[in-house]
SEBA-685280 format. One line per 2 residues: number of its first residue (from 1); their letters; for each residue x, y, z of C-alpha. Coordinates in Angstrom, 1 decimal. Layout:
residues N
NUM) A) X,Y,Z ~ ...;
***
This chain:
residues 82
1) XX) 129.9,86.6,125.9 ~ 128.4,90.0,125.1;
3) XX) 124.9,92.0,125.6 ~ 121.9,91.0,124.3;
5) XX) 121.3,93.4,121.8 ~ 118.2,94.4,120.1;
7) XX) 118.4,94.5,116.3 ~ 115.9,95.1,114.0;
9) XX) 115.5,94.0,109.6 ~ 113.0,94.7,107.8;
11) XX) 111.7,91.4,105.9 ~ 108.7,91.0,103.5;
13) XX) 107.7,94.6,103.8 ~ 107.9,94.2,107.9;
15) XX) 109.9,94.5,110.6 ~ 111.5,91.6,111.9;
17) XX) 113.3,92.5,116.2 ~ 115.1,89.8,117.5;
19) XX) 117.6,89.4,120.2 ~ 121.5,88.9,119.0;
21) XX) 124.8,88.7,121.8 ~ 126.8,91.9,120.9;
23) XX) 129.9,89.8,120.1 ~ 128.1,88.1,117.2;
25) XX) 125.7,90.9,115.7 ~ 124.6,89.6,111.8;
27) XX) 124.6,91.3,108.7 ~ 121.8,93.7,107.9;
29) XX) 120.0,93.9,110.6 ~ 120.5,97.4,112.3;
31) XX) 120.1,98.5,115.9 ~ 117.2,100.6,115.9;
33) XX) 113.8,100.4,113.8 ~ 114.1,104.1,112.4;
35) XX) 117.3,102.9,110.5 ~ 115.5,100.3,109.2;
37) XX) 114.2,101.4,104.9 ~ 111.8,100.0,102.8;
39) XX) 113.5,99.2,99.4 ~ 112.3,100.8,96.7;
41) XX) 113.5,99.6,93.3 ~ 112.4,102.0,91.1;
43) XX) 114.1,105.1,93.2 ~ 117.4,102.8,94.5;
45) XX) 120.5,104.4,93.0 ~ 123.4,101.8,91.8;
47) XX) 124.9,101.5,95.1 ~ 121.2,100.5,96.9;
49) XX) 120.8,98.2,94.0 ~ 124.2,96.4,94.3;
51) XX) 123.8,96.2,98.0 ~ 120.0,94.6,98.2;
53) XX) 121.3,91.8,95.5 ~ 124.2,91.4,97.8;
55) XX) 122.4,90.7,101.1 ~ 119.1,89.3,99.7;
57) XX) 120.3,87.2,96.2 ~ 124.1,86.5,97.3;
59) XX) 124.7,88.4,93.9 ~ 127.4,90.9,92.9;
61) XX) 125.8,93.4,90.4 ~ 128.4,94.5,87.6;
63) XX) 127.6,98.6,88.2 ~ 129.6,99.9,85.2;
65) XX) 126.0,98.5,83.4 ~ 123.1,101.7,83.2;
67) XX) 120.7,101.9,86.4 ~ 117.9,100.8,83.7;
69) XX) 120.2,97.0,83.3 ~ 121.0,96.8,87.1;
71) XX) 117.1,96.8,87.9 ~ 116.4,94.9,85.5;
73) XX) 118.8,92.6,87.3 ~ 117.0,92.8,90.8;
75) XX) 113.8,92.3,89.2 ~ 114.7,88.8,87.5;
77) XX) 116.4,87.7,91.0 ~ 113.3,89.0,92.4;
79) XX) 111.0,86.7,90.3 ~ 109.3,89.6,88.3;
81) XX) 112.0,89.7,85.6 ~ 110.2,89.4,81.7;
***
C-alpha cells in the first residue's frame, strides 16, 4: 500500500480533489490544481481534441481528418453536434 495522494480533475467546468493510494493513481486526474485546464474546443489543437474524446467519450478520433471534422466530432459526442 502506498501514500494517500492528493489528485485533482477538473469535471463540469470544476475542480473535482479527491484522495487516491499512490500505487493506484487513475487516469486524468493530475497532482496539483494548477495543472489542471479548462478545455476549450474551439482553440484545442488535433492532439487536445483526440485526447478529451479519449478520456471523456472512450473514442479514438481519426486525426488525418481537418481540425474543422475532428470538432465537429467532439461536439456531436458532446451532445451539441447539428
Amino acid at each position: 500500500m502506498g501514500n494517500p495522494t492528493w489528485m485533482y480533475r477538473l469535471k463540469d467546468g470544476a475542480v473535482e480533489a479527491k484522495i487516491f493510494d499512490s500505487d493506484d493513481l487513475p487516469k486524468g486526474w493530475v497532482d496539483a490544481p494548477p495543472k489542471v485546464e479548462a478545455f476549450d474546443l474551439e482553440t484545442a489543437d488535433k492532439n487536445a481534441l483526440e485526447a478529451y474524446a479519449k478520456e471523456k467519450h472512450g473514442v479514438d478520433l481519426d486525426k488525418r481528418k481537418g481540425i474543422d471534422k475532428l470538432r465537429e466530432q467532439v461536439r456531436e459526442l458532446d451532445g451539441y453536434g447539428e
